[in-house]
N, C-alpha and C positions, 0 to 999 in steps of 0.2 A: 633642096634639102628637106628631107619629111620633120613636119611636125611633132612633139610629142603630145599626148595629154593633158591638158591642165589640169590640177587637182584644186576643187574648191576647199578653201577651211573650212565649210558649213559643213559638206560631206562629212569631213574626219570629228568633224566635233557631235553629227552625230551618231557614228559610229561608237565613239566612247560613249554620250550617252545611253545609247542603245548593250551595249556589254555591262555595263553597268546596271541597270536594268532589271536587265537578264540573269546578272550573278544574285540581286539580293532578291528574284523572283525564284530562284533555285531555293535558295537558303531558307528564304519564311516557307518555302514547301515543304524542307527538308527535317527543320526545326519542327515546325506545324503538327507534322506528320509521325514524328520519333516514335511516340508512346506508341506507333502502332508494330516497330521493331525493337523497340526499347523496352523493359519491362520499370517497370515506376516502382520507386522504392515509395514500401507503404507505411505509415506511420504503425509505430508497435503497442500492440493494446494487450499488457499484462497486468495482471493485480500485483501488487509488493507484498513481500517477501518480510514477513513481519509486522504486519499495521492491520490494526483493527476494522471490519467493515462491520456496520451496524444494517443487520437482518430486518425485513417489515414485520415480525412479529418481535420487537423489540430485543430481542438477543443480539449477541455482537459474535466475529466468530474471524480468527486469523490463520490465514495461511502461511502454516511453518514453514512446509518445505514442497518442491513438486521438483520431480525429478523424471528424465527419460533413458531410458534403453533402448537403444536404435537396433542394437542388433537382436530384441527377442521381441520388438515391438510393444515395448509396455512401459506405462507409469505409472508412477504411486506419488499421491498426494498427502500430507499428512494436514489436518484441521483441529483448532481446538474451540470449542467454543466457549463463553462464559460461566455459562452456566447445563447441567446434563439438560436434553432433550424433555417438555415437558410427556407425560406418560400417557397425556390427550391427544397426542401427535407422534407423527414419523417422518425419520426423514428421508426423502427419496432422491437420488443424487442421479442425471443424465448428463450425458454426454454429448457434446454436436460440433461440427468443425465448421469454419467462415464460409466453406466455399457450398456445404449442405445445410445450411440455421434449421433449416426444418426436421431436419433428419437425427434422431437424436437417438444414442445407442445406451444401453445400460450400461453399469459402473459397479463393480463388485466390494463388498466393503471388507477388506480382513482383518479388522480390527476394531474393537468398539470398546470402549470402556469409558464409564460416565461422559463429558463431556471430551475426549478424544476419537477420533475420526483417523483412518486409513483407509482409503483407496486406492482398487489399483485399475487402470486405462487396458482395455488389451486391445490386439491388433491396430495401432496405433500409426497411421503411413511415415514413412520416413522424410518426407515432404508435406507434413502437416500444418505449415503454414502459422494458422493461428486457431486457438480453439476454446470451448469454454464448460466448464463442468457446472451446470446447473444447481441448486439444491433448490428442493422445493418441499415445504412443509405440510403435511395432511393429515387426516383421522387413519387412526388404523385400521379400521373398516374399509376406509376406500381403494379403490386403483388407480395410479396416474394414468394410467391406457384409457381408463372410462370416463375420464373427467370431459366435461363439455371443454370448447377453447376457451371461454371467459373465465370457466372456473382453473384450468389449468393455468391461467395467468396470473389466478389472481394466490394462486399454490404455490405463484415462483418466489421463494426468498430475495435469494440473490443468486449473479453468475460468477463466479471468477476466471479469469480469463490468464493464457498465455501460451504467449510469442514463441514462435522455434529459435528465433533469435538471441532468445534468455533463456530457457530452461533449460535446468541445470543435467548436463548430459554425465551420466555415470552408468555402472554395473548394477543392476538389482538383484540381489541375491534374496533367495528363503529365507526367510524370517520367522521368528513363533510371536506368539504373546510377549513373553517376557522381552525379547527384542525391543518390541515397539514402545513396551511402558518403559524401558530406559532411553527412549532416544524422545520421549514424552518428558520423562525427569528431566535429561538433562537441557532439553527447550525451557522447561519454568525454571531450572536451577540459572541460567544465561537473563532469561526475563527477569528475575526478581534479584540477581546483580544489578539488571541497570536500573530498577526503582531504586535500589541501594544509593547508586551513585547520584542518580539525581535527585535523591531526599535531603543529601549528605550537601550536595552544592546551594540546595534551596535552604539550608540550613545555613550554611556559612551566608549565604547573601541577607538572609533575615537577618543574621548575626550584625554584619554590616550596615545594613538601613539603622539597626536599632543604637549603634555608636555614631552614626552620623545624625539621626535625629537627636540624643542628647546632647551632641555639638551644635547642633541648630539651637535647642530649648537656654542653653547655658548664656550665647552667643545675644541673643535675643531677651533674654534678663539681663543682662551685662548693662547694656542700652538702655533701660526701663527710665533709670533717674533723669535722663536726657531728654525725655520726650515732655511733651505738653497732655495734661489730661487724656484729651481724646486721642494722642496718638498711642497712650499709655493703653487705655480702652479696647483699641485696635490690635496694638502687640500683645496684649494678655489673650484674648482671642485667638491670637497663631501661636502662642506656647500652648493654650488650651489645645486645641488641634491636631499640635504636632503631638503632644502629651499620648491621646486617644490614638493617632497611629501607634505613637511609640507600644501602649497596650495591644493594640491590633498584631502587631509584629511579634508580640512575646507568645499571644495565645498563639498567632502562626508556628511558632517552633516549637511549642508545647504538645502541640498535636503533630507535627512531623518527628519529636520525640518518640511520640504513642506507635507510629505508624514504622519506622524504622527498628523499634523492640519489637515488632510484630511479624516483619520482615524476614529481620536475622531470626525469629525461631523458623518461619517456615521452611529458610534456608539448612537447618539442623535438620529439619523431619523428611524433608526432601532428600539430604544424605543420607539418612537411616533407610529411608525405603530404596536407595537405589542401592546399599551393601544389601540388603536382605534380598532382595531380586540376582545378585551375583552369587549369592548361597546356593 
C-alpha cells in the first residue's frame, strides 16, 4: 500500500505567516502610495466675509462680498476700507492663482468712490482652485511693473484669498454707479444694525453689573457692625472698590449712550441717501 505525504505543522504555520506578510506588505504599499492616485483634499484658505484685516500702512479694509460667474468667467469683489485712500498714494490691485503665485494678472476696478472699492476678475478658469487678489499701496508716480522685487514687497498691503469651495457662485449682471452705491448703503445700513445691537446688549450688562455691585456695596455695609476694627478697615476698602467700579460702569453706559444716539442718526442719513439714489 503506497504511502501518502506527511504534512509538517511548521510548513502550514509558515505558510500563514508568510500570506500574512504578504497581505499587510500590499496594504502599507497601497496605503503609502494613494496620494499618488488619490488627489488630497487641501485645506481652504479664504478671507471671511465680513471681518476686518488691518493694512501695513495702518488702514483696515473688509471684504463685503466676492462673488463668481462660472459661465462668463468673471468676479467682482466689493471692499470698503476705513477710511478714503490717502491722495499720496494709489491703490494697485493684482491678481495671481495657487498653482502660478508668480504670475499675477491685472484687475479692473468699476467702481470707486471714497473709501468703497469694486472689482471685477476676468477670464477667471472654471477650476480655479484657490486665488488671491493682491492690493498694494504706491505713489502715483510710480509703476507696480518697475518696481524692483523688494520694493514691490514691500508695496504689498495685504492679499485676500478665496477658495472655489466658498465663493459665492451667482449671475453678474451690468451694473452703473448708482447700483454699486446702494448695495454699499445697504452693507453699512446691515453693519451699523449690529453695532446697534451689541451697544444695546453692553448696555443692558453694564445695567446689570451696576445693580449687582449695589447688592455687593449694601451686603457688605450690613456686616460693618459685626466686624472688629481691622476687619472694619478691610471691608471699607471693598465698598470703597466696588463704589469706584460701580462709577466705572456708569461712565461706561454714558458713553455707549453717546455712541448709540450717534448711530441711530447715521442710520436716518443712510436711509435718506439710499431714497434719493432710487429717485
Amino acid at each position: 500500500m503506497r504511502r501518502g505525504k506527511r504534512k509538517t505543522l511548521t510548513r502550514d504555520w509558515s505558510r500563514l505567516y508568510l500570506g500574512t506578510g504578504l497581505f499587510f506588505l500590499i496594504g502599507f504599499l497601497f496605503f503609502g502610495f494613494s496620494s499618488l492616485f488619490f488627489d488630497e483634499e487641501q485645506p481652504i484658505n479664504a478671507t471671511p466675509v465680513g471681518e476686518e484685516k488691518r493694512l501695513t500702512n495702518g488702514q483696515t479694509v473688509t471684504l463685503l462680498n466676492w462673488s463668481h460667474d462660472e459661465e462668463h468667467k468673471q468676479m467682482r469683489v466689493r471692499l470698503q476700507f476705513d477710511q478714503p485712500q490717502d491722495y499720496a498714494t494709489k491703490l494697485v490691485t493684482r491678481v495671481a492663482y495657487k498653482e502660478r503665485p508668480t504670475d499675477e494678472q491685472r484687475v479692473r476696478v468699476v467702481y470707486h468712490q471714497n473709501e468703497n472699492y469694486v472689482f471685477e476678475i476676468e477670464n477667471v478658469p472654471r477650476d480655479f482652485y484657490q486665488l488671491a487678489l493682491r492690493l498694494y499701496v504706491i505713489k502715483p508716480q510710480q509703476s507696480l511693473e518697475k518696481l524692483s522685487a523688494t520694493k514691490r514687497e514691500e508695496a504689498l498691503s495685504e492679499s485676500l484669498y478665496m477658495d472655489q469651495r466658498l465663493v459665492l457662485k451667482t449671475s453678474l449682471s451690468i451694473q452703473q454707479a448708482d447700483d454699486y452705491a446702494q448695495l454699499f448703503l445697504a452693507d453699512e445700513h446691515v453693519q451699523s444694525q449690529k453695532r446697534i445691537k451689541k451697544m444695546k446688549r453692553e448696555q443692558l450688562a453694564q445695567a446689570s453689573l451696576v445693580q449687582q455691585i449695589e447688592q455687593d456695596i449694601e451686603t457688605k455695609q450690613a456686616t460693618l457692625p459685626d466686624l472688629t476694627l481691622d476687619e472694619q478697615v478691610e471691608r471699607e476698602d471693598e465698598i470703597f472698590n466696588l463704589k469706584q467700579d460701580k462709577e466705572d460702569a456708569l461712565l461706561r453706559q454714558t458713553e455707549l449712550k453717546k455712541q448709540l444716539t450717534q448711530e441711530e442718526k447715521r442710520q436716518d442719513q443712510l436711509r435718506i441717501k439710499a431714497r434719493e439714489l432710487k429717485w
